[in-house]
Backbone as CSV, one residue per row, in Angstrom:
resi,resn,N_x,N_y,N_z,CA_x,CA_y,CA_z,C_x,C_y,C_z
1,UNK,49.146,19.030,-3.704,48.404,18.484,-2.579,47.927,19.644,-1.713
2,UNK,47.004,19.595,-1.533,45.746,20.796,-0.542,46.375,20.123,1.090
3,UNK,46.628,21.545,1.859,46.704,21.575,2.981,45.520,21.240,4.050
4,UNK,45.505,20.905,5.527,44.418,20.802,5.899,43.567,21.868,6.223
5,UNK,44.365,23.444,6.160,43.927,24.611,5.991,42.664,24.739,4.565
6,UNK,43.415,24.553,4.255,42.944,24.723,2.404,41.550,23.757,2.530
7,UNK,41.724,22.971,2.880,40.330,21.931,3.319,39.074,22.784,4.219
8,UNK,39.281,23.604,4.701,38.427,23.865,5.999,37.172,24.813,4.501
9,UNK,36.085,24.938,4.990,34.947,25.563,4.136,35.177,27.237,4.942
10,UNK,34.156,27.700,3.846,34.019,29.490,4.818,33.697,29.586,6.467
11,UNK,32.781,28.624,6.982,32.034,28.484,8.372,33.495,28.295,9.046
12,UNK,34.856,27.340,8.304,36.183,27.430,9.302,36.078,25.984,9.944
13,UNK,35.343,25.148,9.397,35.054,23.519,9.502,35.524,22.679,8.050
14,UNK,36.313,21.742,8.447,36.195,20.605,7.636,34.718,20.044,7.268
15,UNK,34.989,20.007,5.846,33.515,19.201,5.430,33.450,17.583,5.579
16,UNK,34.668,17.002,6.064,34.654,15.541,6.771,34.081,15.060,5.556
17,UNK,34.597,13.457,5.757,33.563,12.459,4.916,34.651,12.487,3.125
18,UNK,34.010,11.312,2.618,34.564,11.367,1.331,33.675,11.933,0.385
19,UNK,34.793,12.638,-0.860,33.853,13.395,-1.313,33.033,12.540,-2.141
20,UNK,31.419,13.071,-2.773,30.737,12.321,-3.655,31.199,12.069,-4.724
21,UNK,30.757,10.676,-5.140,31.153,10.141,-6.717,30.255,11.036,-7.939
22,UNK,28.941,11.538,-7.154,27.924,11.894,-7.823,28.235,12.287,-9.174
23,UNK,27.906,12.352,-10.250,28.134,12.944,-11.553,26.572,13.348,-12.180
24,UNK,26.015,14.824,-13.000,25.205,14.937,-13.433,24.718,13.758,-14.517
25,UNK,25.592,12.997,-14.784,25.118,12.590,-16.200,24.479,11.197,-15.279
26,UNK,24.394,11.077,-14.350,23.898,10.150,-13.880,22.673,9.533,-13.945
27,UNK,22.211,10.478,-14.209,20.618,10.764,-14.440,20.010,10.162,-15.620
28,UNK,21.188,10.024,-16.643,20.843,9.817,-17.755,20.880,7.993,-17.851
29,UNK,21.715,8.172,-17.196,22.313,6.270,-17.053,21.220,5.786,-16.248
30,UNK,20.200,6.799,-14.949,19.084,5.651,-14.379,18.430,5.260,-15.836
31,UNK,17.592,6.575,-16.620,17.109,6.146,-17.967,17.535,4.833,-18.795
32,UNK,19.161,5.167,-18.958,19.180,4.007,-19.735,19.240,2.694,-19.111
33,UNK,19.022,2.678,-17.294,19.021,1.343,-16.834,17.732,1.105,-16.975
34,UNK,16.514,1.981,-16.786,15.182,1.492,-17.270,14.816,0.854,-18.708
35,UNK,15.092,1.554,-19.666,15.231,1.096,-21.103,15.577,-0.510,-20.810
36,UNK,17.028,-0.670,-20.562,17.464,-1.746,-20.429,16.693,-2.679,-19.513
37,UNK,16.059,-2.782,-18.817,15.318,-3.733,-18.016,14.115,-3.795,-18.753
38,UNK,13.050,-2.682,-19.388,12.291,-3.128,-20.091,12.525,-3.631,-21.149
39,UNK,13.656,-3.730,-21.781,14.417,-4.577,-23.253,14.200,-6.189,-22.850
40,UNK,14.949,-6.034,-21.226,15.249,-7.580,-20.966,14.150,-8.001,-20.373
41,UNK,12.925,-6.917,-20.279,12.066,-7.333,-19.307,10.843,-8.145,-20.103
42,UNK,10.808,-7.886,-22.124,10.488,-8.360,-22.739,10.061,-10.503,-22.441
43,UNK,11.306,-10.668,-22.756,11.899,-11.909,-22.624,11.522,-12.839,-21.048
44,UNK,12.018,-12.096,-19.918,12.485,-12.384,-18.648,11.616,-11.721,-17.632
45,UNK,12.056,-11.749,-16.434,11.418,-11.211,-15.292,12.239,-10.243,-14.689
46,UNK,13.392,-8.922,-15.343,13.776,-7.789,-15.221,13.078,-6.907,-14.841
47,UNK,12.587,-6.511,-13.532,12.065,-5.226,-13.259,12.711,-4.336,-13.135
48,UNK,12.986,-2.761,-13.352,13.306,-1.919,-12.448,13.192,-1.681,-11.352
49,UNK,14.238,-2.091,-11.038,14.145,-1.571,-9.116,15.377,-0.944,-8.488
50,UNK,15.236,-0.292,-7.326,16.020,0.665,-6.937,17.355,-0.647,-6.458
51,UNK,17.401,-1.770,-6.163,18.744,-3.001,-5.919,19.618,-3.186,-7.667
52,UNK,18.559,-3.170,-8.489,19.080,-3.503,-9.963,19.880,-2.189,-10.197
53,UNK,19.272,-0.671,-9.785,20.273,0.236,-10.063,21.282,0.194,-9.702
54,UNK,21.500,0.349,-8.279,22.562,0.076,-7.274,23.522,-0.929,-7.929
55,UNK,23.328,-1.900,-8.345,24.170,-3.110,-9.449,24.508,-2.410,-10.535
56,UNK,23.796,-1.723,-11.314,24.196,-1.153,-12.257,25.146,-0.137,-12.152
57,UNK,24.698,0.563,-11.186,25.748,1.587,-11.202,26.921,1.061,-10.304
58,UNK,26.921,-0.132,-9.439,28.128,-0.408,-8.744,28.242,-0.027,-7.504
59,UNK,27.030,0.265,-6.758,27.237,1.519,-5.916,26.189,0.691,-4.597
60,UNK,26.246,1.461,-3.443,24.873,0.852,-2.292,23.633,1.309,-2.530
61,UNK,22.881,1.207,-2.142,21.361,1.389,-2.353,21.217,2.513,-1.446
62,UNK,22.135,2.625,-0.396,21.906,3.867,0.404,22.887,5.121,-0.114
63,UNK,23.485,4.659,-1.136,24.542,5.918,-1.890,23.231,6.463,-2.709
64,UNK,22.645,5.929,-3.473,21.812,6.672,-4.484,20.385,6.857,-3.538
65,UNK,20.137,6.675,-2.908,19.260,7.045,-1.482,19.842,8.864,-0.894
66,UNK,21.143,8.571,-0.784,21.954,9.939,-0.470,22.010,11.271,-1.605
67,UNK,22.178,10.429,-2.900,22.565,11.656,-3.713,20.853,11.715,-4.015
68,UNK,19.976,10.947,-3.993,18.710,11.418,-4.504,18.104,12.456,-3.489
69,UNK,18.769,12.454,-2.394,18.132,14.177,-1.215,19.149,14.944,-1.354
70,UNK,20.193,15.054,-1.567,21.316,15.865,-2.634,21.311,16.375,-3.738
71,UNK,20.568,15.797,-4.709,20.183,16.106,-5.986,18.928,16.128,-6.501
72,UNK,18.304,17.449,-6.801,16.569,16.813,-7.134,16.732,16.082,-8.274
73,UNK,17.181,16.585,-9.535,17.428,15.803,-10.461,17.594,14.420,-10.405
74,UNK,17.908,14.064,-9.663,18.556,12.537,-9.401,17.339,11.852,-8.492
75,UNK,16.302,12.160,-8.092,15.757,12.277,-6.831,14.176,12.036,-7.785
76,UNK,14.008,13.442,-8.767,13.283,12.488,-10.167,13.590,11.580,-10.749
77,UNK,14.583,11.338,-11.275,15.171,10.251,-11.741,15.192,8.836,-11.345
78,UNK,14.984,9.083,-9.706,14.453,7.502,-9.201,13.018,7.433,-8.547
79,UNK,12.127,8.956,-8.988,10.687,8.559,-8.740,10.180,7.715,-10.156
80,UNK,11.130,8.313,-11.172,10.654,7.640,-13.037,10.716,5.901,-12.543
81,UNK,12.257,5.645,-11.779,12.471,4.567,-12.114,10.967,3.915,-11.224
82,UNK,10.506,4.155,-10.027,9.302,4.014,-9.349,8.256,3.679,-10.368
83,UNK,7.785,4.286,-11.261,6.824,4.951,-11.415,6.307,3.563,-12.463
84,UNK,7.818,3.334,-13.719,8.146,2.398,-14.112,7.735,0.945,-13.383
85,UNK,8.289,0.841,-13.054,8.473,-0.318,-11.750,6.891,-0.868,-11.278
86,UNK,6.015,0.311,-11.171,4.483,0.262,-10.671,4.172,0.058,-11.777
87,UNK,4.022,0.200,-13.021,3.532,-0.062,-14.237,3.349,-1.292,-14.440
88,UNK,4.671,-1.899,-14.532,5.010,-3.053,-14.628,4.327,-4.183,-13.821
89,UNK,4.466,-3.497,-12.738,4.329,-4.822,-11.105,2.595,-4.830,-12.137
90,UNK,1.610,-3.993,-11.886,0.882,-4.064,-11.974,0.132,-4.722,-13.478
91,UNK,0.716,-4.209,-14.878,0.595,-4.879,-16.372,1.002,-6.238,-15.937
92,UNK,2.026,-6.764,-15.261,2.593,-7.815,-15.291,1.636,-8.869,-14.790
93,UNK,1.493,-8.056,-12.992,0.467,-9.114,-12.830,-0.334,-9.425,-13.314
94,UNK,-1.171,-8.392,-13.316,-2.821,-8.678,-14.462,-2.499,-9.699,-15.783
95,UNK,-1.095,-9.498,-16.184,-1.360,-10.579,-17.355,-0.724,-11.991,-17.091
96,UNK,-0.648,-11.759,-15.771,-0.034,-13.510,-14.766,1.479,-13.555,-15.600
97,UNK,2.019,-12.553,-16.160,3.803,-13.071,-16.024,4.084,-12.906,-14.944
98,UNK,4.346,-12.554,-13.898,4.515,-11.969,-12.654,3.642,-12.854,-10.838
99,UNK,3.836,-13.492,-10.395,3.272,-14.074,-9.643,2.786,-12.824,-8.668
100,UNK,1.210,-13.248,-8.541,0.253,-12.153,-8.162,0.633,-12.058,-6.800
101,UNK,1.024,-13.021,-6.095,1.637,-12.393,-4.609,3.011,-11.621,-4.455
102,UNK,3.820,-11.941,-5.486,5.070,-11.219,-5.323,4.381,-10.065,-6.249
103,UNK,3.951,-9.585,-7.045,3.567,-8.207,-7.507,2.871,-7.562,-6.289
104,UNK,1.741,-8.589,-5.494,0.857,-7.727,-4.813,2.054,-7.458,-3.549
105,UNK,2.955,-8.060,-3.411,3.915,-7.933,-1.931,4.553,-6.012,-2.435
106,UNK,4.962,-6.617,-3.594,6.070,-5.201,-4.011,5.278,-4.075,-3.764
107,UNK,3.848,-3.994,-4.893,2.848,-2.595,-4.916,2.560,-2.499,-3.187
108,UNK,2.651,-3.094,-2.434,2.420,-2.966,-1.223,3.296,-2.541,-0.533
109,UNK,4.864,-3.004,-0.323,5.696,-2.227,0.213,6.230,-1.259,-0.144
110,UNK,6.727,-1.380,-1.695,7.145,-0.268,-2.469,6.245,0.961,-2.985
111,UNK,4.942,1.111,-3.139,4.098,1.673,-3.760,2.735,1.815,-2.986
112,UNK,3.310,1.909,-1.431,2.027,1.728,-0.671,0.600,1.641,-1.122
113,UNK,0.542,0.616,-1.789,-1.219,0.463,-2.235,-1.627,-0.872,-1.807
114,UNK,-2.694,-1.138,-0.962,-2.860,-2.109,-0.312,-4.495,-2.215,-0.118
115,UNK,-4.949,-3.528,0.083,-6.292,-3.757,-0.190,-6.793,-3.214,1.130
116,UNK,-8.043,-2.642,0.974,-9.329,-2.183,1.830,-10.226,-2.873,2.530
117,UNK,-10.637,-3.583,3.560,-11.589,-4.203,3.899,-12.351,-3.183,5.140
118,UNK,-13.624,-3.217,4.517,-14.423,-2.561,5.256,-14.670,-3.034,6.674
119,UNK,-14.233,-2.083,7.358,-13.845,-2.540,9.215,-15.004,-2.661,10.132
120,UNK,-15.943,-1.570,8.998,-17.500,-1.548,10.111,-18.398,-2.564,9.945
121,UNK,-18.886,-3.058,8.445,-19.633,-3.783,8.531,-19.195,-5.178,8.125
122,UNK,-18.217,-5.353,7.496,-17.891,-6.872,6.951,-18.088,-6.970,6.120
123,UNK,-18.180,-5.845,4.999,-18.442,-5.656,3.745,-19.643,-6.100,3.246
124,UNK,-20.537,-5.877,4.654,-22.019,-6.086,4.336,-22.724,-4.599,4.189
125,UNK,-23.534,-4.495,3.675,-24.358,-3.348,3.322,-25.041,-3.432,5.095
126,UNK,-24.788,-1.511,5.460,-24.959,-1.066,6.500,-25.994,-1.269,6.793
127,UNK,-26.652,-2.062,7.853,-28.306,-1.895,8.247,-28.713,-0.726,8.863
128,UNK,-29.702,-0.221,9.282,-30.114,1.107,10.082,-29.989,0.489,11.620
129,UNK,-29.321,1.610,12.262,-29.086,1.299,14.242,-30.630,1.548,14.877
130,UNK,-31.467,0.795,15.352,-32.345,0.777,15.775,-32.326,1.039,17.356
131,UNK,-32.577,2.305,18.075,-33.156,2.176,19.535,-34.127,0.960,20.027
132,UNK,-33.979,0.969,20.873,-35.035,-0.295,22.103,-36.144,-0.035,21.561
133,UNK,-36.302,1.120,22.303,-37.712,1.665,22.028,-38.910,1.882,20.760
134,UNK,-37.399,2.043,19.682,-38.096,1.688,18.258,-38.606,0.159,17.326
135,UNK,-37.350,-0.847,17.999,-37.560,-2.172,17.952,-39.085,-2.744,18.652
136,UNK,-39.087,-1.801,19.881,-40.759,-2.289,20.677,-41.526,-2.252,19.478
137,UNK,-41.665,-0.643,19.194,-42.777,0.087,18.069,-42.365,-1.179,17.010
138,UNK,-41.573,-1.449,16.366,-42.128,-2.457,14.841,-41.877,-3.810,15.183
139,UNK,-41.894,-4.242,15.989,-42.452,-5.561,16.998,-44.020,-5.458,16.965
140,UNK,-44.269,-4.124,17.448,-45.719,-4.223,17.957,-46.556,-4.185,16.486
141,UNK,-45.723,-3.456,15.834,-46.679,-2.870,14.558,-46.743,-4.455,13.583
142,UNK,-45.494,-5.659,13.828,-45.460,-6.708,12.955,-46.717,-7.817,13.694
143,UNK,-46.886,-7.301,14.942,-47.479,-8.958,15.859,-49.136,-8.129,15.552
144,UNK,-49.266,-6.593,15.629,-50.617,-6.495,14.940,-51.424,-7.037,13.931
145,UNK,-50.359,-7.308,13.119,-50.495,-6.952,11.136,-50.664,-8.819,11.285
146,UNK,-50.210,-9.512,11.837,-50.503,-10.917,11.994,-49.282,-11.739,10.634
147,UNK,-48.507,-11.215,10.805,-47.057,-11.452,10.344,-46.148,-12.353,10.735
148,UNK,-46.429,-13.397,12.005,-46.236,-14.626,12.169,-45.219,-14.411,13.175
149,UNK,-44.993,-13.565,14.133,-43.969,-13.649,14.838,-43.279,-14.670,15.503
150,UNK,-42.124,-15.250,15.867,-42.091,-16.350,16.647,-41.773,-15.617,18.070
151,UNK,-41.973,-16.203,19.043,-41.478,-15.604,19.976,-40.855,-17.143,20.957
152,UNK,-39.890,-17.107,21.423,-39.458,-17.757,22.106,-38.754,-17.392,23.839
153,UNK,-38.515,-18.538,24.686,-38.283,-17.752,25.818,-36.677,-17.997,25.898
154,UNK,-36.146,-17.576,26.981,-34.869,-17.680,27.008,-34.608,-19.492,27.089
155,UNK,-35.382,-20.039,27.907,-35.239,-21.529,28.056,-35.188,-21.983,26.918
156,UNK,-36.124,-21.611,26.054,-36.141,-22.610,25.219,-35.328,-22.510,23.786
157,UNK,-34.176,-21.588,24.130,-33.261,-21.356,23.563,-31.914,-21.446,23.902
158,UNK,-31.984,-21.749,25.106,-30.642,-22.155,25.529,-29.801,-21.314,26.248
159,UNK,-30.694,-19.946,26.293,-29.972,-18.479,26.515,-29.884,-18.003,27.978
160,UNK,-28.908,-17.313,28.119,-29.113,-17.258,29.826,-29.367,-15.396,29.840
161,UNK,-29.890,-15.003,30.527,-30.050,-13.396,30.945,-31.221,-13.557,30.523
162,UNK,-31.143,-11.459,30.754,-32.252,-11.291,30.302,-32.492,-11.505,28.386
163,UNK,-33.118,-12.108,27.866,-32.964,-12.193,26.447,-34.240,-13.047,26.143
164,UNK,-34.651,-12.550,25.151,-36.198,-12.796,24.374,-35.439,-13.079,22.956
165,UNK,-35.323,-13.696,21.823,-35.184,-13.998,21.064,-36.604,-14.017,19.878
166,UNK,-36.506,-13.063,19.090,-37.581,-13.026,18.037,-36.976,-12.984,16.679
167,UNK,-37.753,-13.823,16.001,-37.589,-13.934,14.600,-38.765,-13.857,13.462
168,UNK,-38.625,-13.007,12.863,-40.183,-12.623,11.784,-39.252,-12.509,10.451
169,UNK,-40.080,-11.818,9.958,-39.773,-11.704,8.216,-38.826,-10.447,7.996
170,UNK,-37.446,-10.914,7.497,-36.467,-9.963,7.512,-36.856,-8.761,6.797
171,UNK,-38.024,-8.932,5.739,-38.226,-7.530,4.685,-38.889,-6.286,5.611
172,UNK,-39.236,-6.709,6.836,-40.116,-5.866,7.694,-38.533,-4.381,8.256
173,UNK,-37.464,-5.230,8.653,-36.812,-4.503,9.382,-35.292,-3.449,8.048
């Protein structure tokens, strides 16, 4: 039995805490928990995921969270199981084994990839920003050309301020 002397590190501190279970060969067992989920994943709805390891190995989700910034090895070992996991979410859905909201939930939290909606226009094709002053000019240039302008007043639109309401032929603008 080690004294509490014998315990203290070179710095002259206890390293506190229990020691790690960690084992190198560990690495090898995430592998064969992937294998094994894509075996069962054949059949069933087995994904790899970082909760199924944690079961497998017996352990918390924040233990192999710990040894994976402790260990690079181990640290690859659960970007594979990731990487896996995204394969899947994604083959799966596309071929509807996999319900497209729980795949699209996972690739979204787990695999930050998340849909795009264009914020500026509404996923309408950008029109050109027109000045006042340029709107006058092809106003004037459409009511020349005898292009049918409507022109209406604010009354008779219902509109309150200052506001003119015109409507012509959209191919002009």
């Amino acid at each position: 039995m080690t004294t509490k002397q014998e315990q203290k590190t070179e710095g002259g501190k206890h390293p506190g805490g229990r020691p790690s279970e960690y084992k190198p060969e560990y690495v090898e067992k995430v592998d064969e928990y992937i294998q094994l989920s894509l075996k069962q994943n054949k059949s069933a709805t087995e994904l790899p995921t970082l909760a199924g390891l944690a079961i497998y190995f017996d352990k918390a989700v924040n233990t192999l969270k710990n040894w994976g910034k402790q260990h690079p090895e181990f640290l690859t070992a659960l970007g594979i199981l990731q990487a896996y996991q995204k394969r899947e979410l994604i083959n799966r859905g596309l071929l509807g084994t996999y319900n497209s909201t729980i795949a699209k939930l996972m690739l979204s939290s787990n695999h930050k990839m998340t849909e795009r909606i264009d914020q500026t226009s509404g996923d309408e094709p950008m029109r050109e920003r027109l000045t006042i002053e340029e709107i006058k000019k092809r106003i004037k240039e459409i009511d020349e050309a005898g292009n049918g302008i409507d022109w209406r007043s604010k009354e008779e639109n219902g509109c309150m301020g200052n506001m003119v309401v015109v409507s012509f032929d959209k191919t002009f603008l």
